[in-house]
N, C-alpha and C positions, 0 to 999 in steps of 0.2 A: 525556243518557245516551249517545246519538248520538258526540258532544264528546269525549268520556271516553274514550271506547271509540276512537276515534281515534290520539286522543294517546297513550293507551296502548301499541297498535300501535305510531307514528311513531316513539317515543323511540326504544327498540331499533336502530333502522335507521339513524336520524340518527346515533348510537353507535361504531356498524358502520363508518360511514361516515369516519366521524373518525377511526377506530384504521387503517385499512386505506391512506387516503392523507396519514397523518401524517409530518412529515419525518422524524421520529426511526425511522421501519420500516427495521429492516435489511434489508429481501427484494429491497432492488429499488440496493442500493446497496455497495461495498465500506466497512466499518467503519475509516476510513483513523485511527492513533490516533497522540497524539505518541510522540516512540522514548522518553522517559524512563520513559512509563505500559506502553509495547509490553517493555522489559528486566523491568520488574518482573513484567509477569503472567507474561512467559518463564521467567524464573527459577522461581515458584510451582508452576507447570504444566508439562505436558509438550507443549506447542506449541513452534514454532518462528518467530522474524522472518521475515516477507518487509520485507525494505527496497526497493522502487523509486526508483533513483537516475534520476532527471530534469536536465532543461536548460531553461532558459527560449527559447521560440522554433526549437523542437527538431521537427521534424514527425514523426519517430517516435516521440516522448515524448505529444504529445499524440494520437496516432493510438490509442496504448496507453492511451491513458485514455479515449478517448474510444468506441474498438470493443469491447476486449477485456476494458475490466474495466468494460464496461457491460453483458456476457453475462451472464444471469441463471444459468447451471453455472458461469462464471470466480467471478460474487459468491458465491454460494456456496461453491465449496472451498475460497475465499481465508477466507473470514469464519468458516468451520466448522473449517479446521485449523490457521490462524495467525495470528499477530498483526504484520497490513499497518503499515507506516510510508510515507511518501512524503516523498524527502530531498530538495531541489532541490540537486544536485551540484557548483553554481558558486556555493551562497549564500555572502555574508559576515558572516552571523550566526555565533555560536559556537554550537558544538554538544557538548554533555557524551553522551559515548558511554563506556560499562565505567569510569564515575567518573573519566574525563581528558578533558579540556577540548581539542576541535579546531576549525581554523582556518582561514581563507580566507588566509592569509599570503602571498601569495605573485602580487598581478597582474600582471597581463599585457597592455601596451599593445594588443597586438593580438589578444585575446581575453578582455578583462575583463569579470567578474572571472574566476579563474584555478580551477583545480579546488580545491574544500573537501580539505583535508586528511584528514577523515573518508572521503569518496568513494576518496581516493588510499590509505588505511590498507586499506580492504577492496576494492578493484576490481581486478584484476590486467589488466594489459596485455595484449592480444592483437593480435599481429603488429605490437609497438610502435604500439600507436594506442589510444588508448582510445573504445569507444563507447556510444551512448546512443539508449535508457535501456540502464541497469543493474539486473539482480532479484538480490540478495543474499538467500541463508538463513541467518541466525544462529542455534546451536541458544541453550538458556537460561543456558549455560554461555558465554558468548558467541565459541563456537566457528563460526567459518565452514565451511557445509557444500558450499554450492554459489554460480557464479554464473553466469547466463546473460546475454549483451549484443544489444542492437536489438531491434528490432518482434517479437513475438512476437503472432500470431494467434491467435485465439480455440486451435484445436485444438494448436497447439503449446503453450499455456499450460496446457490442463487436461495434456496428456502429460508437461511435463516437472514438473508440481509433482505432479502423483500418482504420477512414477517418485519420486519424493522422500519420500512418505508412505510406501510401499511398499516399500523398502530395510530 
């Protein structure tokens, strides 16, 4: 009876314990999704893309993933008010964005590969230079609303995407 009475208890907790450090818990991670799955919900709903345009071997690229969207208020607002993509900005993969197909076309001996045509379609230059990372908002309309460029710390992140909900 002892035995029973035990195991009874135990299950629950053992349960518990499964659901709370399962990979699949959003609470502890940004919901990063592909842009094809990320256009559809946009369109449905009334969220907006975050696209983070990345670099391979970028130290701001990985600083920003590694500090700022491992704050549990950065996962949070990201996860609750939008729908995150993460684009690596020099890939040579094709990328179908608003039903047109874009391109790495274009290397560059001393910087290969060369910016994705996608990154170049929505990043606008500043002070002729482009930098990295990049946060693009597209609304569902696939209307560019904002971008912001480089390392963004935790407190600049939650400031400048909640001036964005808040507009």
């Amino acid at each position: 009876m002892k035995k029973l009475l035990l195991i009874l208890l135990c299950v629950p907790l053992i349960g518990l314990t499964q659901i709370t450090s399962s990979p699949l818990s959003t609470n502890n991670s940004i919901n990063w999704l592909e842009l094809a799955e990320a256009e559809i919900l946009s369109e449905q709903s009334n969220k907006n893309m975050l696209l983070f345009f990345y670099r391979e071997n970028c130290e701001y690229c990985e600083k920003m993933k590694s500090k700022t969207f491992t704050d549990s208020s950065v996962i949070k607002l990201i996860n609750d008010n939008f729908f995150p993509v993460m684009i690596n900005g020099k890939s040579k993969d094709p990328i179908i964005y608003n039903k047109e197909e874009y391109r790495n076309d274009k290397p560059n001996s001393e910087d290969e590969p060369y910016f994705h045509n996608l990154f170049k379609e929505l990043v606008e230059m500043k002070n002729d230079n482009y930098y990295w990372p990049t946060i693009v908002i597209v609304n569902g309309g696939k209307k560019k609303i904002i971008q912001g460029s480089g390392f963004w710390p935790k407190e600049q992140t939650l400031r400048n995407l909640r001036s964005i909900l808040y507009k």
